[in-house]
C-alpha positions in Angstrom: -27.5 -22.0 -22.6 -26.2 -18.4 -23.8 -28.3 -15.5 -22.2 -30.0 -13.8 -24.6 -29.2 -10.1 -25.0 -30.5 -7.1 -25.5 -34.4 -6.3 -25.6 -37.1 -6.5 -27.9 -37.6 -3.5 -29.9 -41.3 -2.1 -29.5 -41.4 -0.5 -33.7 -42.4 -4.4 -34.0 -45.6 -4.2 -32.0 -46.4 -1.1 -33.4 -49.5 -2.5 -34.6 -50.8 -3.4 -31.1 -51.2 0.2 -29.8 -54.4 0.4 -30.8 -56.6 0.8 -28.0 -58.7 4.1 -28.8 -58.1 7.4 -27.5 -60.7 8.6 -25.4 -63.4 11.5 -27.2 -63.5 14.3 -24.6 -67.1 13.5 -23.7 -66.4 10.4 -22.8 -68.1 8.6 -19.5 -65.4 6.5 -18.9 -61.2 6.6 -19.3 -58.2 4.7 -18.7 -55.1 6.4 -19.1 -51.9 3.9 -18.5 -49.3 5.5 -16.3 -46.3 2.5 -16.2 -45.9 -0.8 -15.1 -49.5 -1.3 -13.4 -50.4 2.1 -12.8 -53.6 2.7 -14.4 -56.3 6.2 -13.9 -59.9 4.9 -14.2 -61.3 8.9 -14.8 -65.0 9.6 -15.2 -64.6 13.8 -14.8 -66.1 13.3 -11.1 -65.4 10.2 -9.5 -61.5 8.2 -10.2 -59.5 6.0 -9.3 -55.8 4.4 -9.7 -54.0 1.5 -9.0 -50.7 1.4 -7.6 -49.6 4.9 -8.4 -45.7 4.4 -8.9 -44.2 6.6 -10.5 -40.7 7.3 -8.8 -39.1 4.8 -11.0 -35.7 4.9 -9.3 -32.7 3.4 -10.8 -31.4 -0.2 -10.9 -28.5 1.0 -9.4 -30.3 2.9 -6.7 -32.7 -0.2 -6.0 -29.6 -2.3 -6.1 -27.4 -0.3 -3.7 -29.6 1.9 -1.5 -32.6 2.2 0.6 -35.8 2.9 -1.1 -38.2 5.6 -0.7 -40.7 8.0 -2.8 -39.4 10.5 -5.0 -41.9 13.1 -4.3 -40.5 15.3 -7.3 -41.1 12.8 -10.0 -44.7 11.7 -7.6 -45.8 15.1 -8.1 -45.1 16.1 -11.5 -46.6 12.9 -12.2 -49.9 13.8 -10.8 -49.4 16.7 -12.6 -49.1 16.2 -16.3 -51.8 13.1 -15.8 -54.5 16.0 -14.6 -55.1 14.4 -11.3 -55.9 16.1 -7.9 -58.7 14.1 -6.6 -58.5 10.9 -5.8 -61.3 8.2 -4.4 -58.9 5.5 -4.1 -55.5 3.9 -4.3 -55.1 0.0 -4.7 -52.1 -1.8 -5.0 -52.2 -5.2 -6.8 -49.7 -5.9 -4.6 -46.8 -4.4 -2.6 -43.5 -5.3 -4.1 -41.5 -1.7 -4.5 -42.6 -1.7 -8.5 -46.4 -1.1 -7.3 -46.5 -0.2 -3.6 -43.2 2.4 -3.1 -45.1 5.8 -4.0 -49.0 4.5 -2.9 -49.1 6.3 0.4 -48.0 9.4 -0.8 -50.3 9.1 -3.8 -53.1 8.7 -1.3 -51.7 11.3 0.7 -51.8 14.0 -1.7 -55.2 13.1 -3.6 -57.4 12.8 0.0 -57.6 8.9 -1.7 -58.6 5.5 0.6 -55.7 3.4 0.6 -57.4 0.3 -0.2 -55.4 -3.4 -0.4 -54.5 -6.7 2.1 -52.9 -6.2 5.6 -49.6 -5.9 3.8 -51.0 -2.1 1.6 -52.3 -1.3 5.3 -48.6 -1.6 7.0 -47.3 0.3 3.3 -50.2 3.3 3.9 -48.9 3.0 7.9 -45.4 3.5 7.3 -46.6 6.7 5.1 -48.3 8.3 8.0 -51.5 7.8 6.1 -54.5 8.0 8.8 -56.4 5.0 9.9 -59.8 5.9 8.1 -58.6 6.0 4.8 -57.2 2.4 5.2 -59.1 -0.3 3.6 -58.6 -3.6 4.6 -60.5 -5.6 1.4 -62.0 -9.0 1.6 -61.5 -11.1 -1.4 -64.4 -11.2 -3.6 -66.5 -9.0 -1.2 -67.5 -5.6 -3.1 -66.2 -2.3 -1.7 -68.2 0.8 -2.9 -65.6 4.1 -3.6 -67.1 7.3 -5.4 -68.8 5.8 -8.7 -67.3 2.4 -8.4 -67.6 -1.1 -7.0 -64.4 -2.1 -6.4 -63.9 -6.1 -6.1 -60.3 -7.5 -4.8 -59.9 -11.3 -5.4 -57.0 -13.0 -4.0 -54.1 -14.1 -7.2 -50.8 -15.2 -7.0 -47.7 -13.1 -8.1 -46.1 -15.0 -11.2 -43.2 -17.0 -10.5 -40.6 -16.2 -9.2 -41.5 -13.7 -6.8 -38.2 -12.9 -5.2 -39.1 -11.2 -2.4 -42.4 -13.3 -0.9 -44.3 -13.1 2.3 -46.3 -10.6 3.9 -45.8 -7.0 5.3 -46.0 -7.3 9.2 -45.2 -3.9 10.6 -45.6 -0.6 9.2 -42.7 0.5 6.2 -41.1 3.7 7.1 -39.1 5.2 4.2 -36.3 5.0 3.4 -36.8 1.2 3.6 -34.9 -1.4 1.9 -36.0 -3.4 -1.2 -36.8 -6.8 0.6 -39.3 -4.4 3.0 -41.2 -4.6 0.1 -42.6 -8.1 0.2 -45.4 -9.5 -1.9 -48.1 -9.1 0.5 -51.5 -10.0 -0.8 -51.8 -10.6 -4.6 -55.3 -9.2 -6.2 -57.1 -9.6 -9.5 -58.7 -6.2 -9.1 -62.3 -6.3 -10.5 -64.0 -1.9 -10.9 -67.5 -1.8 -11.9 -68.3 1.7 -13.1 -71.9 2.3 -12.0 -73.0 5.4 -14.4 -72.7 3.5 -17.7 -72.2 -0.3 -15.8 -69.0 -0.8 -17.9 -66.1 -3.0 -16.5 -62.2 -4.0 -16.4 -60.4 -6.4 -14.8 -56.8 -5.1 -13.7 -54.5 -8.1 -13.2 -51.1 -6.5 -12.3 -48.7 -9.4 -11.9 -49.2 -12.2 -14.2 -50.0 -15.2 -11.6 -53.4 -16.3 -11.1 -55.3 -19.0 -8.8 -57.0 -21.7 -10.6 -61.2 -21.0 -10.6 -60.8 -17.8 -8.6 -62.3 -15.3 -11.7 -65.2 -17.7 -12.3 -68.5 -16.1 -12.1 -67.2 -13.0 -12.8 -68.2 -11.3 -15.8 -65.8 -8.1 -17.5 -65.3 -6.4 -20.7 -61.8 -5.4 -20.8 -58.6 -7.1 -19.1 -55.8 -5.2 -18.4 -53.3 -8.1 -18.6 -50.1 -8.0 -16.3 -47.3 -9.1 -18.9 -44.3 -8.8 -16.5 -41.7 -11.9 -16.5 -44.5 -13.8 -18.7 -42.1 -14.4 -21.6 -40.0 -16.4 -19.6 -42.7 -19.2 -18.7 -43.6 -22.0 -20.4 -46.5 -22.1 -23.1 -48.4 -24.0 -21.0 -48.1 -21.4 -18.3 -49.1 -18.6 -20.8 -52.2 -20.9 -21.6 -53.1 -21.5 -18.0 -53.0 -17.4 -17.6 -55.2 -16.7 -20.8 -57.7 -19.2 -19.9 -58.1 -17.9 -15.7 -58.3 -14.2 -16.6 -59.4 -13.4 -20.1 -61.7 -16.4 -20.6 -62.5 -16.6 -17.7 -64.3 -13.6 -17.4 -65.6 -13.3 -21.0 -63.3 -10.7 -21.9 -63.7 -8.9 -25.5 -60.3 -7.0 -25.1 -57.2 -7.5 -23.4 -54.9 -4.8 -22.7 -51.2 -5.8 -22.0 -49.4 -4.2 -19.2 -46.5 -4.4 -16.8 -43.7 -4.8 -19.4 -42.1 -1.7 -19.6 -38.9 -0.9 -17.8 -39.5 0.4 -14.3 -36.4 1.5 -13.7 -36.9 4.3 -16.3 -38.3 7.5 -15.6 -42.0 8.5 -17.3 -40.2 11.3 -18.8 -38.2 9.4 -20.6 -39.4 7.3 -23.6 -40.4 3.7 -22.4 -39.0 0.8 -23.5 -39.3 -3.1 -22.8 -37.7 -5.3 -20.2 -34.8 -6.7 -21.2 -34.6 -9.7 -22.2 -32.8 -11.0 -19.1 -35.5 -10.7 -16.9 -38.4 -10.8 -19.6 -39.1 -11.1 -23.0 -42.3 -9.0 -24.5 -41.9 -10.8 -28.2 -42.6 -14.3 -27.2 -45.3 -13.5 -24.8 -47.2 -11.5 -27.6 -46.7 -14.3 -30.1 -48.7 -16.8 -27.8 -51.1 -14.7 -26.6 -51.8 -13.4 -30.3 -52.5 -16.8 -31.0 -55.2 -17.3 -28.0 -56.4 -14.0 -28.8 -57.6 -14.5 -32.4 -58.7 -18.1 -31.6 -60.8 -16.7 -29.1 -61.9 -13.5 -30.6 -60.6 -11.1 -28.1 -58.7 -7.9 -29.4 -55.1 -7.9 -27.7 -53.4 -4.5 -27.5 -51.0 -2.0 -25.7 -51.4 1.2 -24.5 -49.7 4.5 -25.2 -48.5 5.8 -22.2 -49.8 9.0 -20.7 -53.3 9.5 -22.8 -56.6 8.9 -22.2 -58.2 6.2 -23.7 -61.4 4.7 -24.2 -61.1 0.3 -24.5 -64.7 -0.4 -24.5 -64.5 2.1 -28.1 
């Protein structure tokens, strides 16, 4: 079997980044920030997920012990507008989501909000007791104008660095410190206007676990999803998007993290992932089903319910 080079090249998907930009009256935004780092922004009340943004190099991840860039953190928080803060959840703590969620927290007065794994993560950041959220799957947490619902997934195979956070992570760490933890399907419920999105981060799921609950817009973990089966891919369309009666999908988590935001993005390579045949399948589900699969442009505000 020859490894395939290379990566895909995103001009081909051009047509998919489509979701809508956001009017500037809007009630509700999502503005995609990398990976699975997503600002849910209604002018008063927001919240993110994950918040990485230090993006270090493979080299660096590779070679050295880990810890936040607070540079590339704050000039993050920066050019996205943000400076408040109701909450921080990662969909899981492996370095690509959890590294920099602490110091997010930290600087936007934010709850940390995740498994016992974000609470050793938020500990190891000096982050203070109350503003630790330990969540119970499927039970409702209320933060600023949201209901935030965390129910327990599975990180998509193969998670290379499994198990859960035991003691608090103090930076610099190294990369296996960063364990799995506690996989969500993160479920926000924007009160105001009672609109919804489903924020799977890591493309695992658990069989039934999303029945019963009802969302307008997925925002679809892509990451290492190309390299699965069609029947896996299947399996994943039919426990997220159908299973909540989605009428968009948003893909995520396919760019390369090991880029900076200021630089521009570009796919995965194809040694670890591959973007082109995990669109051409879930194209296929998408228009059987009726659901509008897209991608987002990093860095603006957008509107997917439009």
């Amino acid at each position: 079997m020859r490894l395939k080079l290379g990566r895909p090249d995103l001009a081909a998907h051009r047509d998919r980044f489509t979701v809508a930009p956001a009017a500037p009256d809007a009630p509700l935004s999502v503005t995609w920030l990398g990976v699975a780092t997503l600002l849910i922004d209604d002018g008063t009340s927001a919240l993110m997920t994950d918040g990485f943004f230090s993006r270090p190099s493979l080299p660096a991840v590779a070679l050295r012990k880990l810890a936040p860039s607070t540079a590339r953190v704050d000039g993050c928080l920066t050019r996205a507008g943000v400076q408040r803060l109701d909450a921080v959840i990662p969909v899981h703590t492996h370095f690509d989501h959890a590294l920099d969620s602490a110091l997010v927290a930290e600087r936007t007065g934010a709850q940390l909000i995740g498994g016992a794994s974000t609470a050793n993560i938020a500990r190891g950041g000096g982050l203070p007791e109350d503003r630790i959220v330990i969540a119970v799957s499927g039970t409702p947490i209320a933060v600023g104008a949201y209901d935030v619902t965390l129910v327990e997934s599975h990180h998509c195979p193969p998670d290379r660095f499994p198990g859960v956070i035991t003691e608090p992570v103090v930076t610099p760490a190294k990369l296996s410190a960063y364990r799995c933890g506690e996989a969500w399907s993160v479920i926000i419920h924007h009160r105001p206007t009672d609109r919804t999105l489903l924020v799977q981060g890591s493309a695992g799921y658990v069989p039934g676990a999303l029945v019963g609950h009802h969302v307008d817009v997925v925002y679809l973990g892509l990451g290492q999803l190309g390299l699965q089966p069609r029947r896996y891919l299947v399996e994943y369309w039919t426990e997220t998007v159908r299973a909540v009666g989605a009428s968009a999908a948003v893909g995520i988590h396919w760019d390369d993290f090991f880029r900076p935001l200021s630089e521009p993005l570009r796919a995965l390579p194809f040694a670890t992932d591959d973007l082109d045949a995990s669109l051409q399948v879930l194209s296929g589900l998408a228009e059987e089903d009726g659901v509008a699969l897209q991608l987002p442009t990093v860095w603006r505000r957008e509107d997917p319910w439009a």
